[in-house]
C-alpha positions in Angstrom: 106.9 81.6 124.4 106.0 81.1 120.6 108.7 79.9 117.9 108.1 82.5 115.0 106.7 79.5 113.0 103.6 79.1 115.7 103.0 83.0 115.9 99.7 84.1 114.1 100.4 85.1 110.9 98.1 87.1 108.5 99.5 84.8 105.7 101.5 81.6 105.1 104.5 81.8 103.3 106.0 85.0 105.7 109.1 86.6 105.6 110.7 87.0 108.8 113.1 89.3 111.0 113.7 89.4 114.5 114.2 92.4 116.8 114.4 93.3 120.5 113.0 96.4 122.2 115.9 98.7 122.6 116.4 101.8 125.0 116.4 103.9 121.4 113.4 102.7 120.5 111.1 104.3 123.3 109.6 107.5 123.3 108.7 110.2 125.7 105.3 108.1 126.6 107.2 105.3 127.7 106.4 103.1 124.6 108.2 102.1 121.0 107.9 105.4 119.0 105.7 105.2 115.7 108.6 106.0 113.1 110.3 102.6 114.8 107.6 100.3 113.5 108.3 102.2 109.9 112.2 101.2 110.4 111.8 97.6 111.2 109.5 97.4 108.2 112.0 98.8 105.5 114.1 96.6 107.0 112.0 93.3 106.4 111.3 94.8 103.2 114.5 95.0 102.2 115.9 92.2 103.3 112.4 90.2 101.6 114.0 92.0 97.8 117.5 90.8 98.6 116.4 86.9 99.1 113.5 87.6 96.2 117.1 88.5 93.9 117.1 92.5 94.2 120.0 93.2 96.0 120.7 97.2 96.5 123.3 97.0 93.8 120.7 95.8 91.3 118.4 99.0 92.1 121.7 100.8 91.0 121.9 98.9 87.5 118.5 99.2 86.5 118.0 102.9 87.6 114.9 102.0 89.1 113.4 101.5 92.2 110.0 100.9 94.2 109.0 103.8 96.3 105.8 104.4 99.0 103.1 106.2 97.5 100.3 104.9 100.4 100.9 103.5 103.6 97.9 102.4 105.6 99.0 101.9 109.2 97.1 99.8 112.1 98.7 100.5 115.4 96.9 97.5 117.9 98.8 97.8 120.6 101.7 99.4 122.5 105.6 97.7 123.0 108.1 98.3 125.7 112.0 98.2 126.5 112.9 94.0 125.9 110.1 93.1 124.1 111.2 91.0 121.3 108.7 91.3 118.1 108.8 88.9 114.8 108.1 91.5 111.8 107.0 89.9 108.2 106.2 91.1 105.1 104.5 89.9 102.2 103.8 90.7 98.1 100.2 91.4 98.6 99.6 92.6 94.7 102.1 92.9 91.8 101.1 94.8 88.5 104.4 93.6 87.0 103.9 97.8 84.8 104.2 100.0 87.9 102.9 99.0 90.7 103.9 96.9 93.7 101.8 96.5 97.0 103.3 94.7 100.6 101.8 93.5 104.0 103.7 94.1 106.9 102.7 92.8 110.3 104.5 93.3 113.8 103.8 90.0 116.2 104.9 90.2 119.8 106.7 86.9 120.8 105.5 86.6 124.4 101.9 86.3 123.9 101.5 85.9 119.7 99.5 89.5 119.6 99.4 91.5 116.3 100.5 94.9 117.6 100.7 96.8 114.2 99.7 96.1 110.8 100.8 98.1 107.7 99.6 97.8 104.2 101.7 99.6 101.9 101.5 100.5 98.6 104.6 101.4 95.9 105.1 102.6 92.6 108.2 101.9 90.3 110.6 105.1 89.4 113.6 106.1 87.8 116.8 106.4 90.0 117.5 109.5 87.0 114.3 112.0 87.1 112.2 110.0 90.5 109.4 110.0 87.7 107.1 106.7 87.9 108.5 104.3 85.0 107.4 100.5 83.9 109.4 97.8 86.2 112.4 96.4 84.6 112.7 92.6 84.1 114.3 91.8 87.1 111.4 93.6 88.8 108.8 91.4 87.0 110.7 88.2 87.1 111.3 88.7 91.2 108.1 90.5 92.7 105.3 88.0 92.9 102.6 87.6 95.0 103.5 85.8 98.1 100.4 85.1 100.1 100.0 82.3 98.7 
C-alpha cells in the first residue's frame, strides 16, 4: 500500500482528497460509473479554491464564477466496490482575463495506477447574465499555476 505522498503523481505540488469505492458508486457493469469520476473531481476542485482563498461565499460577493467550457477525459482503467482512490487537481494555465485551465488525476491506492485523467478547461462568468466576464481580483490574486 502507497501513502498518497509516494503515489505517482502527474505533478508535484498536488492537491489531495481521499475516497472509498461505495455501493452508490457502481453501475450496471459492475464498475464506478463515469459521472462518479466527474463528482469526485468537482469535489477536489472545490475544495483546491477554498484553501487557494475562494470559498463559495466569495463566488457570491463577486458575482462571478469559473465554469467548464472543455473537459478532456482519459478513462485508464476500471474501479470496484472498496477501492480507495487519491484524486488531485492542479492549476495547469491561468489567463488571470478569463480563463482558467485544471488537471485532475484519479490514482488507485493499492497498486499506484492512474485510472482516469481529466484536463479541464473553464471560463469566468457572471453569477447575474452566465455571460463570460474578466476575473475579479480575488480570482487573479488566488488562481495560479500550481504545477510547479
Amino acid at each position: 500500500m502507497h501513502t498518497i505522498n509516494e503515489l505517482s503523481w502527474d505533478f508535484p505540488n498536488p492537491h489531495i482528497l481521499k475516497f472509498q469505492v461505495i455501493e452508490d458508486n457502481i453501475d450496471i457493469l459492475g464498475h464506478v460509473n463515469n459521472k462518479v469520476y466527474l463528482d469526485w473531481s468537482e469535489a477536489v476542485s472545490w475544495d483546491h479554491s477554498n484553501l487557494l482563498g475562494v470559498s463559495h461565499e466569495d463566488f457570491k460577493k463577486v458575482k462571478s464564477a469559473c465554469v467548464v467550457v472543455r473537459n478532456k477525459i482519459e478513462y485508464l482503467a476500471s474501479l470496484f466496490l472498496d477501492d480507495e482512490i487519491a484524486i488531485s487537481t492542479w492549476i495547469t494555465q491561468c489567463d488571470h482575463k478569463i480563463k482558467l485551465s485544471r488537471l485532475f488525476q484519479v490514482i488507485r491506492i493499492a497498486d499506484n495506477k492512474t485510472v482516469f485523467r481529466s484536463n479541464v478547461d473553464y471560463v469566468c462568468v457572471s453569477l447575474e447574465n452566465y455571460k463570460p466576464k474578466r476575473m475579479p481580483d480575488l480570482f487573479k490574486k488566488s488562481y495560479k499555476v500550481t504545477t510547479k
